[in-house]
N, C-alpha and C positions, 0 to 999 in steps of 0.2 A: 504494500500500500504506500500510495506517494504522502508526504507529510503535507501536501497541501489538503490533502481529502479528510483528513478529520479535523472537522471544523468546533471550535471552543467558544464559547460564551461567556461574559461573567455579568455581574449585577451589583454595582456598589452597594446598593441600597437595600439590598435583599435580608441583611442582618443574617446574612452566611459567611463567614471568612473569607474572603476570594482567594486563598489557598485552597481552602477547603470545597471550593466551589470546580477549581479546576481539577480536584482529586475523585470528587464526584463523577466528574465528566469522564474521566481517563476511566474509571469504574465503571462507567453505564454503555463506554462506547466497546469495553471488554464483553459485559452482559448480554449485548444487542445483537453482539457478531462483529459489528466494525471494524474494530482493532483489535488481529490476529497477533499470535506470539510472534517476535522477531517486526511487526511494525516499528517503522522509528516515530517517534515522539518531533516536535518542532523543536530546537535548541532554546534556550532558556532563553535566550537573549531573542531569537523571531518571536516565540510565543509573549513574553513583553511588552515585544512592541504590538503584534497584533491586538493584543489586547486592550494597550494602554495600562499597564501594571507596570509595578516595578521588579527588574529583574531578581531582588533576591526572594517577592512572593511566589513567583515561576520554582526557584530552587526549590525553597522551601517544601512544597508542595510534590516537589520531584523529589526530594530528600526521603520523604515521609512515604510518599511512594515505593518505594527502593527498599525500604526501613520494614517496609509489608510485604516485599516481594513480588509486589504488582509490576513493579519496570524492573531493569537494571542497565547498567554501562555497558553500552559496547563499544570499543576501542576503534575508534575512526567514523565514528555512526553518531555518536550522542547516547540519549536513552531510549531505552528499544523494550515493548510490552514482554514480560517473562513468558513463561511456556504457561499453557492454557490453565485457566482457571475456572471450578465448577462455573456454568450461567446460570444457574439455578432455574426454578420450571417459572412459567408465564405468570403464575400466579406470584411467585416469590417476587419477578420485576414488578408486576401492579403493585405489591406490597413496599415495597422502595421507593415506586414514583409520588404512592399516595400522598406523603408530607412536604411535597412539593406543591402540587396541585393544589391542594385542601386549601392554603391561604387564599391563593386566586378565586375558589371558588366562595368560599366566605367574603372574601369582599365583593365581588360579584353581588352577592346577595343582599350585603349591606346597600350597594348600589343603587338597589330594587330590581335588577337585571332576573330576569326570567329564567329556567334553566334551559331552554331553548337558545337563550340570547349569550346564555355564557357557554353552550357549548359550538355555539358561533364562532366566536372569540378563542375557543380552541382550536377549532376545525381550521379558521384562517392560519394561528401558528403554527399550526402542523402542516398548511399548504407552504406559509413561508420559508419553516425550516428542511422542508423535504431537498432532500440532495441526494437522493438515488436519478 
């Protein structure tokens, strides 16, 4: 996989770490299927800048990664996904996403937004994030 294909996101505002937030990601894009073992990772310093972070949250977050055995070093490469790790069944991901989700749709609701209307508002993110 080219390291431009997996695409990262973060949220200042989110009251999630934006380490924690890119640790998430590297986790979910394992989960999903995306990012197979021996992928490389963007170098601390592209993912940075892509993001508008600063390089030592990139580390960080790579460090703590590596620490868990989710990446590691590879010598000329950067950091590269380890050898596979269970996905767990479709249910276990729902169960992962749901504390993501759940705010959105709570304020959704605080909103007065319909559940029709907020699952609008999903449906569109999921058209904008799609990248297959």
């Amino acid at each position: 996989m080219q390291r431009d294909s997996l695409q990262f996101q973060v949220s200042p505002t989110s009251g999630i770490p934006i380490y924690r937030q890119i640790m998430d990601q590297v986790r979910a894009l394992i989960a999903g299927g995306k990012a197979q073992p021996g992928d490389v990772l963007p170098s601390v310093r592209q993912m940075a800048a892509d993001l508008g972070v600063n390089m030592m949250t990139v580390s960080k977050a790579y460090a703590k990664l590596e620490a868990e055995q989710v990446v590691e070093r590879a010598r000329g490469k950067g950091m590269v996904i380890a050898a596979a790790l269970p996905s767990g069944s479709i249910g276990q991901r729902q169960e992962e996403i749901r504390p993501h989700l759940e705010p959105g749709v709570v304020r959704g609701r605080q909103l007065g937004l319909s559940d029709g209307q907020i699952l609008d508002v999903v449906k569109e993110l999921l058209r904008d994030t799609n990248h297959e």
